[in-house]
mmJSON file of the N, C-alpha and C atoms, coordinates in Angstrom:
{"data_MODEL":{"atom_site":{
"group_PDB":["ATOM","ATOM","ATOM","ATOM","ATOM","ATOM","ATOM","ATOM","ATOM","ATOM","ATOM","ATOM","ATOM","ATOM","ATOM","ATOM","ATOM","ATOM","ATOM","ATOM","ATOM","ATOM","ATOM","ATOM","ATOM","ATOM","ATOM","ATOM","ATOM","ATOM","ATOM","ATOM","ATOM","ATOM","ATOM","ATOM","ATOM","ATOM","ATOM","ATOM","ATOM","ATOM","ATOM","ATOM","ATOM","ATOM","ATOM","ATOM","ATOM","ATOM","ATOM","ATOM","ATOM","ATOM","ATOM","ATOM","ATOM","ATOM","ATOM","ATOM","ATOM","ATOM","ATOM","ATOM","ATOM","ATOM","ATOM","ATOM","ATOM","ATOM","ATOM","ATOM","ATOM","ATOM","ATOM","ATOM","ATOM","ATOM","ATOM","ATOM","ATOM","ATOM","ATOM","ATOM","ATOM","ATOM","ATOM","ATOM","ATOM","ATOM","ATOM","ATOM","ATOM","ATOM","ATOM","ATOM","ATOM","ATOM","ATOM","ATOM","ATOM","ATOM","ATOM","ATOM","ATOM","ATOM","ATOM","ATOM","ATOM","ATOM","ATOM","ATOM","ATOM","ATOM","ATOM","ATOM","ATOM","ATOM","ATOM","ATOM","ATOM","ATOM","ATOM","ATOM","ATOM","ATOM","ATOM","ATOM","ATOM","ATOM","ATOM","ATOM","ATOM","ATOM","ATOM","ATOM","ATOM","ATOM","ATOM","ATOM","ATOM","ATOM","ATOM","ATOM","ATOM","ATOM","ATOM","ATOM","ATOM","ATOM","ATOM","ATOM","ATOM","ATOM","ATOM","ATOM","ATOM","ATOM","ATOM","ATOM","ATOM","ATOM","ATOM","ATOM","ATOM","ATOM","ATOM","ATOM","ATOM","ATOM","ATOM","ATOM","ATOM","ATOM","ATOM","ATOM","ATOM","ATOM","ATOM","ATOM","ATOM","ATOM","ATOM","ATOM","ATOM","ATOM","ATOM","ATOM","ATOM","ATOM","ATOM","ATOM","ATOM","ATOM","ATOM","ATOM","ATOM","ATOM","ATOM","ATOM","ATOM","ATOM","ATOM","ATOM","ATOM","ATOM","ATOM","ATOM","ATOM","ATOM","ATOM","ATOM","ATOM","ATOM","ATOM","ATOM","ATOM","ATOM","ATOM","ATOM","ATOM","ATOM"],
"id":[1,2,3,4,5,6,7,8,9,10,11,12,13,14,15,16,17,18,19,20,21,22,23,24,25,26,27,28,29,30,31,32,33,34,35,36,37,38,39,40,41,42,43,44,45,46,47,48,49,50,51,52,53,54,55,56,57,58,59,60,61,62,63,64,65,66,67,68,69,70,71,72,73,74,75,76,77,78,79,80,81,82,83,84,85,86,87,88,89,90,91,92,93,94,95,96,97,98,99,100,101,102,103,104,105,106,107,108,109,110,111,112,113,114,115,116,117,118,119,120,121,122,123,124,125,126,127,128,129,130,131,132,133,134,135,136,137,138,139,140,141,142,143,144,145,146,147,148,149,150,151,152,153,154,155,156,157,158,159,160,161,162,163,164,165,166,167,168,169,170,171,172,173,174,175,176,177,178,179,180,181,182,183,184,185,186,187,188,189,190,191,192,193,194,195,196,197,198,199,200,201,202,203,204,205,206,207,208,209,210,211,212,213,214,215,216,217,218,219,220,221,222],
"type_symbol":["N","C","C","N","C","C","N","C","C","N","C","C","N","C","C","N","C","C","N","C","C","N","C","C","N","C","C","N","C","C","N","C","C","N","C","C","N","C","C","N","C","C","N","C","C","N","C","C","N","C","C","N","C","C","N","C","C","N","C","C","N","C","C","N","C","C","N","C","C","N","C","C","N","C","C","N","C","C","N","C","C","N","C","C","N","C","C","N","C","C","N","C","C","N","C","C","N","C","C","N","C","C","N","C","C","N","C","C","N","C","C","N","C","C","N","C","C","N","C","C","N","C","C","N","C","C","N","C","C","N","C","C","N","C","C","N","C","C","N","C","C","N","C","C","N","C","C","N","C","C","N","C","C","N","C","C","N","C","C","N","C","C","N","C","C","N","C","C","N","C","C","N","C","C","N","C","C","N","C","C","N","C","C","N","C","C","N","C","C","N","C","C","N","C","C","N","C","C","N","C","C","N","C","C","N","C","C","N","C","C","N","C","C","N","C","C","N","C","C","N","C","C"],
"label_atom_id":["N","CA","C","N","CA","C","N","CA","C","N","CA","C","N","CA","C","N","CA","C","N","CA","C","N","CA","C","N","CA","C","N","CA","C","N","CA","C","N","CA","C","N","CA","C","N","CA","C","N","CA","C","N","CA","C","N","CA","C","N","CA","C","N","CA","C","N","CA","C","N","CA","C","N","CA","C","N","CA","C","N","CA","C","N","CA","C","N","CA","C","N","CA","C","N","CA","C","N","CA","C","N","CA","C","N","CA","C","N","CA","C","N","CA","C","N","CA","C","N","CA","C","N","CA","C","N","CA","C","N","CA","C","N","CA","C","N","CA","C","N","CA","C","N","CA","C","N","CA","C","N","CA","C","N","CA","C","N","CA","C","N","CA","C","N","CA","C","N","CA","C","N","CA","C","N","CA","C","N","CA","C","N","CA","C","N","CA","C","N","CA","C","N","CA","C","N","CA","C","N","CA","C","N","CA","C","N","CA","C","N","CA","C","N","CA","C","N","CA","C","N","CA","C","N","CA","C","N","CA","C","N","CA","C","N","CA","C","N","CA","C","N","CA","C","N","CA","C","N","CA","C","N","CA","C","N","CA","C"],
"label_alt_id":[null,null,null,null,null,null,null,null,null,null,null,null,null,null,null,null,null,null,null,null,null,null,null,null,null,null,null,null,null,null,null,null,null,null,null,null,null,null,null,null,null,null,null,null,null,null,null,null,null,null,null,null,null,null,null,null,null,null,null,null,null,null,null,null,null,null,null,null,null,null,null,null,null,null,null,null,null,null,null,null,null,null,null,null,null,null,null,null,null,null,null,null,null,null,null,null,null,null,null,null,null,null,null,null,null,null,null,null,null,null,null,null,null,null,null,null,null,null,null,null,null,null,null,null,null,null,null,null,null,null,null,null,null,null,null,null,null,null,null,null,null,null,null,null,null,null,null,null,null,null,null,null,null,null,null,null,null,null,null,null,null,null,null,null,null,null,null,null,null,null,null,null,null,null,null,null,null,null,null,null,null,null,null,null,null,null,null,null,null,null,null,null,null,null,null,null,null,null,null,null,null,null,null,null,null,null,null,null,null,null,null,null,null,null,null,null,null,null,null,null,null,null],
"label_comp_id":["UNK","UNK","UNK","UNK","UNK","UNK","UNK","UNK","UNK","UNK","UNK","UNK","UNK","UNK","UNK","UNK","UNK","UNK","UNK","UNK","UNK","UNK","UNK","UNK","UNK","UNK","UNK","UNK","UNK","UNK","UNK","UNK","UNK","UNK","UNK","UNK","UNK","UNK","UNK","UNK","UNK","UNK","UNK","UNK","UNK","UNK","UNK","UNK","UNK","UNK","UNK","UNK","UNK","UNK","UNK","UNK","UNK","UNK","UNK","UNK","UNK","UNK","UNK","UNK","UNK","UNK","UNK","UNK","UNK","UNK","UNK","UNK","UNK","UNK","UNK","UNK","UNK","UNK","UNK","UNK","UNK","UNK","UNK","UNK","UNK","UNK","UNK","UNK","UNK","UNK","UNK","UNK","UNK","UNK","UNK","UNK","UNK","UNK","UNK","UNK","UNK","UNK","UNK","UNK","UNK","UNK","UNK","UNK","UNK","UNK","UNK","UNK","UNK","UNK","UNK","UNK","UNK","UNK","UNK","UNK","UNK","UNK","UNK","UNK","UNK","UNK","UNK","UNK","UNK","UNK","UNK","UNK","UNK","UNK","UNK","UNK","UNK","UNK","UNK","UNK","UNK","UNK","UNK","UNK","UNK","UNK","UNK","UNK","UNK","UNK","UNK","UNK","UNK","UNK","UNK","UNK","UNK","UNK","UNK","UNK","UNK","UNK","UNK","UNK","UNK","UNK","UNK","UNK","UNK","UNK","UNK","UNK","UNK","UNK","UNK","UNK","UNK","UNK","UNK","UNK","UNK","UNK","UNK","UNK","UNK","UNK","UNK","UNK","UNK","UNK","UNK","UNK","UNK","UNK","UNK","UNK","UNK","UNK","UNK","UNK","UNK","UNK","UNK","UNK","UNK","UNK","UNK","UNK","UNK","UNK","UNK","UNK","UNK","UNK","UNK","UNK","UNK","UNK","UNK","UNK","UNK","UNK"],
"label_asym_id":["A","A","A","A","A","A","A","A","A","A","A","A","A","A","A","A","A","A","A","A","A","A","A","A","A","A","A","A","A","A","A","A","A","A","A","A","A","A","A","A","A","A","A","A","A","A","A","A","A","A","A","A","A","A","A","A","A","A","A","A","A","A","A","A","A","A","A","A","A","A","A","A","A","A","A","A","A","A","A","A","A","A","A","A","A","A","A","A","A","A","A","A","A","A","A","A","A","A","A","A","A","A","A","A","A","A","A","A","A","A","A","A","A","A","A","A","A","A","A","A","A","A","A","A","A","A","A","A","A","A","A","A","A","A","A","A","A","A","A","A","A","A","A","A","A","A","A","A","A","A","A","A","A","A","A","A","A","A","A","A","A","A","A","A","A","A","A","A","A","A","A","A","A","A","A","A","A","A","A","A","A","A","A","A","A","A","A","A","A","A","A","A","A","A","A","A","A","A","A","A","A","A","A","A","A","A","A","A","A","A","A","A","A","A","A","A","A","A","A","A","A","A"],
"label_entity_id":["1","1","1","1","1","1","1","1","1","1","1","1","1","1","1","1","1","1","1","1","1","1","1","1","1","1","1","1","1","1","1","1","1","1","1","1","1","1","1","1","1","1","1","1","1","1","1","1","1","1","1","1","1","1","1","1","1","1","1","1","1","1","1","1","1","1","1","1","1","1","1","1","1","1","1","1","1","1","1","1","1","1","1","1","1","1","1","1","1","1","1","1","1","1","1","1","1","1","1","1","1","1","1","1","1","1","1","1","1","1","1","1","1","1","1","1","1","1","1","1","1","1","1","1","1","1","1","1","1","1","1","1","1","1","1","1","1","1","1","1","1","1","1","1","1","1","1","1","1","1","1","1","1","1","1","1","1","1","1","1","1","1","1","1","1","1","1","1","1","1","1","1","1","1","1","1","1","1","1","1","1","1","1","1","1","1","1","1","1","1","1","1","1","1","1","1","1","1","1","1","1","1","1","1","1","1","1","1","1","1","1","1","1","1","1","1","1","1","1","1","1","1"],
"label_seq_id":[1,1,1,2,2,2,3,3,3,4,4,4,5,5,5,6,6,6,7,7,7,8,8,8,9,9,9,10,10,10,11,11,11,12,12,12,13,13,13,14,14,14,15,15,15,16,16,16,17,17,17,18,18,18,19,19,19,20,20,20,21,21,21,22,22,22,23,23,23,24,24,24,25,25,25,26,26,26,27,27,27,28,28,28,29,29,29,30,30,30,31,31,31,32,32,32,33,33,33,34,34,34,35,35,35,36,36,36,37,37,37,38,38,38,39,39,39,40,40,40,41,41,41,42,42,42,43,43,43,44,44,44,45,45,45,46,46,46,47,47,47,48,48,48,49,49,49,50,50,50,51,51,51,52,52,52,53,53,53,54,54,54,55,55,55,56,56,56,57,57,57,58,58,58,59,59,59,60,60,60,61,61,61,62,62,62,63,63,63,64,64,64,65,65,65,66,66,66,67,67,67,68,68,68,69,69,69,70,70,70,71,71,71,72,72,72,73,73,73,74,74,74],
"pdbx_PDB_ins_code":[null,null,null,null,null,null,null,null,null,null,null,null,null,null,null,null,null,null,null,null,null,null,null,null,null,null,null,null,null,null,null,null,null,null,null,null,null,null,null,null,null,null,null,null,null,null,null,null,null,null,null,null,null,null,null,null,null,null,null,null,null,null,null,null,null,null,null,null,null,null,null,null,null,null,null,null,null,null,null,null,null,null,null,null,null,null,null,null,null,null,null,null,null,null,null,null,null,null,null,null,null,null,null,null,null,null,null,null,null,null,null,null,null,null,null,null,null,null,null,null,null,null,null,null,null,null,null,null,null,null,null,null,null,null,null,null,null,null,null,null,null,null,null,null,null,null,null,null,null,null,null,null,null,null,null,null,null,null,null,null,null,null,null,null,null,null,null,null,null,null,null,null,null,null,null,null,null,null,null,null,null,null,null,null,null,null,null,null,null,null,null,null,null,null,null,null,null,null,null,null,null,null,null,null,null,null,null,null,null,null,null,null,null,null,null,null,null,null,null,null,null,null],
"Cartn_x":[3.364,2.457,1.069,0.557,-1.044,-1.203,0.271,0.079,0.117,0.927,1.331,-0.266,-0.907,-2.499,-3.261,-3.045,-4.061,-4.126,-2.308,-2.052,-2.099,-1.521,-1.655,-2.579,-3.663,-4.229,-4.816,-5.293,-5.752,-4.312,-3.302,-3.185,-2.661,-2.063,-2.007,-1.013,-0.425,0.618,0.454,1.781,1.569,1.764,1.292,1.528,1.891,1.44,1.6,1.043,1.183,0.372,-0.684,-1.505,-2.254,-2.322,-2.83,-2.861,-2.541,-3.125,-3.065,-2.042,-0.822,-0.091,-0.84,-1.853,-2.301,-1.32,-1.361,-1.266,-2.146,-1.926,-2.619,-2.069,-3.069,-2.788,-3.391,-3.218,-3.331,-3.395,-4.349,-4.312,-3.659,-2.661,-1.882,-2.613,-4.052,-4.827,-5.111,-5.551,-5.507,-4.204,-3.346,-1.618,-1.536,-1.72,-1.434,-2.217,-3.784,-4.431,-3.958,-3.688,-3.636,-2.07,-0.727,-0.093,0.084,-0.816,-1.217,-1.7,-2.58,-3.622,-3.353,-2.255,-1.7,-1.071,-1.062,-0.875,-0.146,-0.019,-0.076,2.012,2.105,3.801,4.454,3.282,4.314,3.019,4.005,2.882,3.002,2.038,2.068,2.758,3.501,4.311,4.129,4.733,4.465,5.987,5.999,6.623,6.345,6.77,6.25,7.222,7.948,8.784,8.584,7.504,7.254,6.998,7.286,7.239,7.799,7.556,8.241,8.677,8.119,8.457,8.098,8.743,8.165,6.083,5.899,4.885,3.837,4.423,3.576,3.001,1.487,1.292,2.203,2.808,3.275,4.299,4.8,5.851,5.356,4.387,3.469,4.429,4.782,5.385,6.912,7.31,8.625,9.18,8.465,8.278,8.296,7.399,7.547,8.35,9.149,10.339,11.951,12.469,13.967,14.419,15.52,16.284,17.39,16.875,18.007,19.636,19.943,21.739,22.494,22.009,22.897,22.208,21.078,21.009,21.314,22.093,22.659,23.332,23.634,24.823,26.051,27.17,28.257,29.164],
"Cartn_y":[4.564,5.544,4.948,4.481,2.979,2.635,1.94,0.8,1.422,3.097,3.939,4.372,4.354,5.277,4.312,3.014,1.945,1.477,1.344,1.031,2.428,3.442,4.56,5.837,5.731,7.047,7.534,6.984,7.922,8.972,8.62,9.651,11.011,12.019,13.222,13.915,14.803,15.727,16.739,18.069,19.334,19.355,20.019,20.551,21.959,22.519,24.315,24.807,26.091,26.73,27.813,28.751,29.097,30.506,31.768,33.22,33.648,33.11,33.032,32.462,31.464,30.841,29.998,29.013,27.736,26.493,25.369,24.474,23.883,23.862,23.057,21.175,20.808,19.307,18.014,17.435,16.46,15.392,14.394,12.617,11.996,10.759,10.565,9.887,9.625,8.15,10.022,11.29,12.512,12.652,13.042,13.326,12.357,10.616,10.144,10.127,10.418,10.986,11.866,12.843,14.629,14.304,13.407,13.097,12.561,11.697,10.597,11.66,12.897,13.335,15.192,15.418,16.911,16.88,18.339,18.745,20.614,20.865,22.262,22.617,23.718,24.518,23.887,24.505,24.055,23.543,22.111,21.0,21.347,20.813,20.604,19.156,19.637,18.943,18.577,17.3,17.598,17.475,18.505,18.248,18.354,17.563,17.597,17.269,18.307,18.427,17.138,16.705,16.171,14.198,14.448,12.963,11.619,10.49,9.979,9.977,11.172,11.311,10.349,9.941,8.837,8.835,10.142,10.64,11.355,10.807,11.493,10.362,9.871,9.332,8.547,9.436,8.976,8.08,7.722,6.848,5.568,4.974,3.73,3.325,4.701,4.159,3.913,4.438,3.952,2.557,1.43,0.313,-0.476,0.095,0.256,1.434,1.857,2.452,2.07,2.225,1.717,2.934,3.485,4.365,3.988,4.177,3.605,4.045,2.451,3.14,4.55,4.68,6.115,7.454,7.039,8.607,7.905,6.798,6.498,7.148,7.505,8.319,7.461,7.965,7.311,7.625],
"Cartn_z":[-7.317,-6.73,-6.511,-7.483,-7.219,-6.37,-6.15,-4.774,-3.435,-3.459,-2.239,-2.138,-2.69,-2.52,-2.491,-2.611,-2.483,-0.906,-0.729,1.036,1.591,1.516,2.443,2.033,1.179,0.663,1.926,2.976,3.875,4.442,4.551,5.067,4.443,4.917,4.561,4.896,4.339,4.274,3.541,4.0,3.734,2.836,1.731,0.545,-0.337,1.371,1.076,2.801,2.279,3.778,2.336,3.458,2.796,2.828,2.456,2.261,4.123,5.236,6.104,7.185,6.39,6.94,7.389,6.888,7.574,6.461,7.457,6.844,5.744,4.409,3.627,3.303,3.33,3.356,2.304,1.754,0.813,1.12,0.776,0.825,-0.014,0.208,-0.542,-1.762,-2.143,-2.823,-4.068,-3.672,-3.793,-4.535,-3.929,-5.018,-5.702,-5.237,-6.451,-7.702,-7.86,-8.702,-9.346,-8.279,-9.103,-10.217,-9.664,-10.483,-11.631,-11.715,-13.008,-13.696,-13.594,-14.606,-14.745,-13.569,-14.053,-15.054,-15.855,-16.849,-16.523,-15.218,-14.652,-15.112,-15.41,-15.802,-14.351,-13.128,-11.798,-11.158,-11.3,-10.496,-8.738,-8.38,-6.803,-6.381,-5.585,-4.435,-3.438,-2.465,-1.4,-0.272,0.49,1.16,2.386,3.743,4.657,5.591,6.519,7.372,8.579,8.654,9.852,9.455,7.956,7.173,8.084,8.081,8.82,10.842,11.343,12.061,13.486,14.347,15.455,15.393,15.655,16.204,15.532,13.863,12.639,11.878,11.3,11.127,9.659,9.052,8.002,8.19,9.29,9.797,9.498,8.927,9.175,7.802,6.668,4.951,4.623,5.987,5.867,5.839,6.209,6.246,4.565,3.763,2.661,1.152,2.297,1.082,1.317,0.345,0.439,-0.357,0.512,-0.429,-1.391,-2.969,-3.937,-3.242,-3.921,-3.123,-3.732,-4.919,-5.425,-4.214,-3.51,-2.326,-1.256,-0.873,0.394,0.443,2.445,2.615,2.933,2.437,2.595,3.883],
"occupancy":[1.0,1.0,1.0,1.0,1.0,1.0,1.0,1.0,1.0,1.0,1.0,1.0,1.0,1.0,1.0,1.0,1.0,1.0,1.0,1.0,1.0,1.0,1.0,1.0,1.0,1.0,1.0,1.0,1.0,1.0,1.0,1.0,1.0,1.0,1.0,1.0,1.0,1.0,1.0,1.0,1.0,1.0,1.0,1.0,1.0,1.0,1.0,1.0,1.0,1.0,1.0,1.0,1.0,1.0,1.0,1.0,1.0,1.0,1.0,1.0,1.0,1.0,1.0,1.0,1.0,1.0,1.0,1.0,1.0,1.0,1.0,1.0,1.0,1.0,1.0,1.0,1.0,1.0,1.0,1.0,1.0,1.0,1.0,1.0,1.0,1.0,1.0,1.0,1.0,1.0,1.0,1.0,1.0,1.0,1.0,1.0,1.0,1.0,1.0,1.0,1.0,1.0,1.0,1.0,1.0,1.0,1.0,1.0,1.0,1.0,1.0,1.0,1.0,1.0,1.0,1.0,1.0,1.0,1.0,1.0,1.0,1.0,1.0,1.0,1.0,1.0,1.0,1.0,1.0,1.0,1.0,1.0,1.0,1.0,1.0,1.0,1.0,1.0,1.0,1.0,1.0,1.0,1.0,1.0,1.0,1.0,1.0,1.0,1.0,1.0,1.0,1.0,1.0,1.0,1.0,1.0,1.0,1.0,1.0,1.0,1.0,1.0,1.0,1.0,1.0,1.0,1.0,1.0,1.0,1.0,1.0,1.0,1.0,1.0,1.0,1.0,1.0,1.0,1.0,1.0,1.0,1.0,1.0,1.0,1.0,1.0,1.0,1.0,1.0,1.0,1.0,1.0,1.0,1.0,1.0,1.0,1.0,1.0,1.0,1.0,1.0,1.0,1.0,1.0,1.0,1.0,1.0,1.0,1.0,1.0,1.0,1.0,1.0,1.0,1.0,1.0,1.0,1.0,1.0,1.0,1.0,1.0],
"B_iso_or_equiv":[0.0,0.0,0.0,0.0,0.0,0.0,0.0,0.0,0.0,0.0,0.0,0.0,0.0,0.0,0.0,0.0,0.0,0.0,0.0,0.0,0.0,0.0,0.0,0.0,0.0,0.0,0.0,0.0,0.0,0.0,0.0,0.0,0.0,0.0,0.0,0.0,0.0,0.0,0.0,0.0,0.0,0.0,0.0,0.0,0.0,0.0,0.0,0.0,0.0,0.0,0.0,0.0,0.0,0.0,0.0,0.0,0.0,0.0,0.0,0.0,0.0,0.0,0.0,0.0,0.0,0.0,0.0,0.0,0.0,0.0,0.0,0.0,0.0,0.0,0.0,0.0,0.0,0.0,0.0,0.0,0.0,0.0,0.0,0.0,0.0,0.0,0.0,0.0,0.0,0.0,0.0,0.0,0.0,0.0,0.0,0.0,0.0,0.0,0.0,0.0,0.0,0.0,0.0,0.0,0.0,0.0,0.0,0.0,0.0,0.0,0.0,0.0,0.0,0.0,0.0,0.0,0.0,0.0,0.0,0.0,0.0,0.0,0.0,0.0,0.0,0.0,0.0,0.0,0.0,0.0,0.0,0.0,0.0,0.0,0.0,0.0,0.0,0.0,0.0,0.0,0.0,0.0,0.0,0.0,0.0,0.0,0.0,0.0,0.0,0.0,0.0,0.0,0.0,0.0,0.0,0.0,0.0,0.0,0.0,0.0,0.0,0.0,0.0,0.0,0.0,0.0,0.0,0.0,0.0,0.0,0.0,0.0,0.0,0.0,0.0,0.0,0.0,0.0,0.0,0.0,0.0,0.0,0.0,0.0,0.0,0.0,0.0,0.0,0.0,0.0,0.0,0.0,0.0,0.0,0.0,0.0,0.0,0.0,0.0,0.0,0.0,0.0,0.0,0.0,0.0,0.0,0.0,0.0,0.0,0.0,0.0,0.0,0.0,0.0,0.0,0.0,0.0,0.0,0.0,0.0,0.0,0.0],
"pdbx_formal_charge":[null,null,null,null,null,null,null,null,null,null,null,null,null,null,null,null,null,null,null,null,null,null,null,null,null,null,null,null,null,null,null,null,null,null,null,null,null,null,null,null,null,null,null,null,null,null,null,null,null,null,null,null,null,null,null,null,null,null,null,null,null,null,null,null,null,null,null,null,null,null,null,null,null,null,null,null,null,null,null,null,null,null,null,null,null,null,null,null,null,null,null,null,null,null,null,null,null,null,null,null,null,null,null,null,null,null,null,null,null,null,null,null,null,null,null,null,null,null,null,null,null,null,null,null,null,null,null,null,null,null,null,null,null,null,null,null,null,null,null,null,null,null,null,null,null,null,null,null,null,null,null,null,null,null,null,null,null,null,null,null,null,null,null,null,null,null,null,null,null,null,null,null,null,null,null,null,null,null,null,null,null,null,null,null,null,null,null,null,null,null,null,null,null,null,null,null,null,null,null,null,null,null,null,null,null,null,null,null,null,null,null,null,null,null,null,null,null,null,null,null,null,null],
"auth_seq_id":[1,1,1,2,2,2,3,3,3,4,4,4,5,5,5,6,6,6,7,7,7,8,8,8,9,9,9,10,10,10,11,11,11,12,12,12,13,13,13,14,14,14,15,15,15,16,16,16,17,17,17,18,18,18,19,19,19,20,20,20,21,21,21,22,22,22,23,23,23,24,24,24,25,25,25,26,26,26,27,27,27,28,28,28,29,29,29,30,30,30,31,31,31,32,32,32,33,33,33,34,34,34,35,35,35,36,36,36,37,37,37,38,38,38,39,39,39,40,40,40,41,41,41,42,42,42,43,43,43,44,44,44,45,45,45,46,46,46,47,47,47,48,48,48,49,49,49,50,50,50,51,51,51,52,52,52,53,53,53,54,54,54,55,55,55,56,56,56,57,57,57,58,58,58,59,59,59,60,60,60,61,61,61,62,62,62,63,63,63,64,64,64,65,65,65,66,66,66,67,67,67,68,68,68,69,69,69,70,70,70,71,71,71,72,72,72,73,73,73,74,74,74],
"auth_comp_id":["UNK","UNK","UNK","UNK","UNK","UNK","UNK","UNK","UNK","UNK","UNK","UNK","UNK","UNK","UNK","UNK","UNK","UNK","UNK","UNK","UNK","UNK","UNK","UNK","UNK","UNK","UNK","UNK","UNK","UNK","UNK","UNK","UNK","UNK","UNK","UNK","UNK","UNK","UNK","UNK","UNK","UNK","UNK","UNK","UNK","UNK","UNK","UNK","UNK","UNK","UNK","UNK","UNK","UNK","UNK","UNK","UNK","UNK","UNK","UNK","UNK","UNK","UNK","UNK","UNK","UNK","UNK","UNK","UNK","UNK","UNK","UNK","UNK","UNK","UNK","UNK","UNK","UNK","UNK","UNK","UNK","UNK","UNK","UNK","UNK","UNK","UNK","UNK","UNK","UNK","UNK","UNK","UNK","UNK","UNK","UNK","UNK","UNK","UNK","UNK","UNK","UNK","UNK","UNK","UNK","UNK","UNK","UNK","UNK","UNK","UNK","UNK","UNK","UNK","UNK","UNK","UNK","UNK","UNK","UNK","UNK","UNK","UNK","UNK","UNK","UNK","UNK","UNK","UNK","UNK","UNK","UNK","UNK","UNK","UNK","UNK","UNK","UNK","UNK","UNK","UNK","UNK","UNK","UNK","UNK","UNK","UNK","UNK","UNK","UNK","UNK","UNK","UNK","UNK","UNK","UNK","UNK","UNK","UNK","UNK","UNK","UNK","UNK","UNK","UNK","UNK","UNK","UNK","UNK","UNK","UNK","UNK","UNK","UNK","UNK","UNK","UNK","UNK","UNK","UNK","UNK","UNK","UNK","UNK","UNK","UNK","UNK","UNK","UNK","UNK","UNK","UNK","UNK","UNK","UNK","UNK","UNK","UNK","UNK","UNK","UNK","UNK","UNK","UNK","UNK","UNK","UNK","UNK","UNK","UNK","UNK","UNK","UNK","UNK","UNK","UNK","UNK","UNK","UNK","UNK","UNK","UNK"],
"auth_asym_id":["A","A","A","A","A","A","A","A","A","A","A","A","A","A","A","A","A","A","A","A","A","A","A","A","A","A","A","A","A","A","A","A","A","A","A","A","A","A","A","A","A","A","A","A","A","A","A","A","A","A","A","A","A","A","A","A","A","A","A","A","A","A","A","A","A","A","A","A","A","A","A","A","A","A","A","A","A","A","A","A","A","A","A","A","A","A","A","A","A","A","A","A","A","A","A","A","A","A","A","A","A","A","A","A","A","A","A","A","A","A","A","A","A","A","A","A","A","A","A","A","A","A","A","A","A","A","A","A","A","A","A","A","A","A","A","A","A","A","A","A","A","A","A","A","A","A","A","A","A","A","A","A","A","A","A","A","A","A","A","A","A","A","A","A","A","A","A","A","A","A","A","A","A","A","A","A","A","A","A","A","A","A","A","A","A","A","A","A","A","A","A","A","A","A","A","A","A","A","A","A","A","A","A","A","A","A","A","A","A","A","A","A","A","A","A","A","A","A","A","A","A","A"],
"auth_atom_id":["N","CA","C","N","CA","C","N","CA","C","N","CA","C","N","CA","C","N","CA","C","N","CA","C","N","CA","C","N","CA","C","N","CA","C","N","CA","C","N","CA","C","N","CA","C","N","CA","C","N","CA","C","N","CA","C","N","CA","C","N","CA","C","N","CA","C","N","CA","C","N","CA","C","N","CA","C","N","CA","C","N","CA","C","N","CA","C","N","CA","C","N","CA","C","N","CA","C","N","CA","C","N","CA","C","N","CA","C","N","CA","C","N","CA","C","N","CA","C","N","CA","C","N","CA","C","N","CA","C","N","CA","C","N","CA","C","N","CA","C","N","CA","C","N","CA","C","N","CA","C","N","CA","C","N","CA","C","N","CA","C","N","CA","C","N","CA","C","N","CA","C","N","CA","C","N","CA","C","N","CA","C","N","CA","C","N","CA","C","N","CA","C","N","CA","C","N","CA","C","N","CA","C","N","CA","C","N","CA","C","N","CA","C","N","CA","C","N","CA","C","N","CA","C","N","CA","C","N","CA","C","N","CA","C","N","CA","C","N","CA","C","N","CA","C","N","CA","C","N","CA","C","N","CA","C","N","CA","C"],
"pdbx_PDB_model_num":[1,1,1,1,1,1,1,1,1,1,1,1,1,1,1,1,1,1,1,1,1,1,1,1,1,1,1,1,1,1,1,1,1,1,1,1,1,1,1,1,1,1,1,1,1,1,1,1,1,1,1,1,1,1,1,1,1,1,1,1,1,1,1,1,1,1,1,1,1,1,1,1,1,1,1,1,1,1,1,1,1,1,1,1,1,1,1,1,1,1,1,1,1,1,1,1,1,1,1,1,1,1,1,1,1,1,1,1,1,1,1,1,1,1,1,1,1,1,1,1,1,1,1,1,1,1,1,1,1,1,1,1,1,1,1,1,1,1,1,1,1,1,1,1,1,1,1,1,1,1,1,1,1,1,1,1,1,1,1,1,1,1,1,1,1,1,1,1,1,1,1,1,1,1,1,1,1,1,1,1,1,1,1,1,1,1,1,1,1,1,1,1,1,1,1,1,1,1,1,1,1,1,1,1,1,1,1,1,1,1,1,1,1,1,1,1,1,1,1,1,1,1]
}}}
């Protein structure tokens, strides 16, 4: 997570929407902080439908992940 917020903390993803249905959003250099040092019953997450996507900036980290073989699909 260090090294994911050292190379990619600028960018950002959803983490929630808000009382309004807005998107709420997080820096990844941000989650990986808030992870190291939460202590919360239900931590915050992130998930982000649009992760990876051609045309989403987060596509830049796929470069740097490998999916362990036990979640390959067979």
């Amino acid at each position: 997570m260090e090294w994911f917020a050292k190379r990619h903390g600028r960018l950002r993803f959803k983490c929630g929407d808000d009382a309004d249905g807005n998107r709420v959003e997080i820096d990844m250099a941000t989650f990986q902080h808030y992870c190291a040092t939460q202590q919360d019953d239900v931590p915050l997450y992130v998930f982000d439908e649009d992760f990876g996507a051609d045309d989403h900036p987060t596509n830049e980290m796929l470069d740097d992940f490998v999916v362990p073989p036990y979640f390959e699909e067979v």
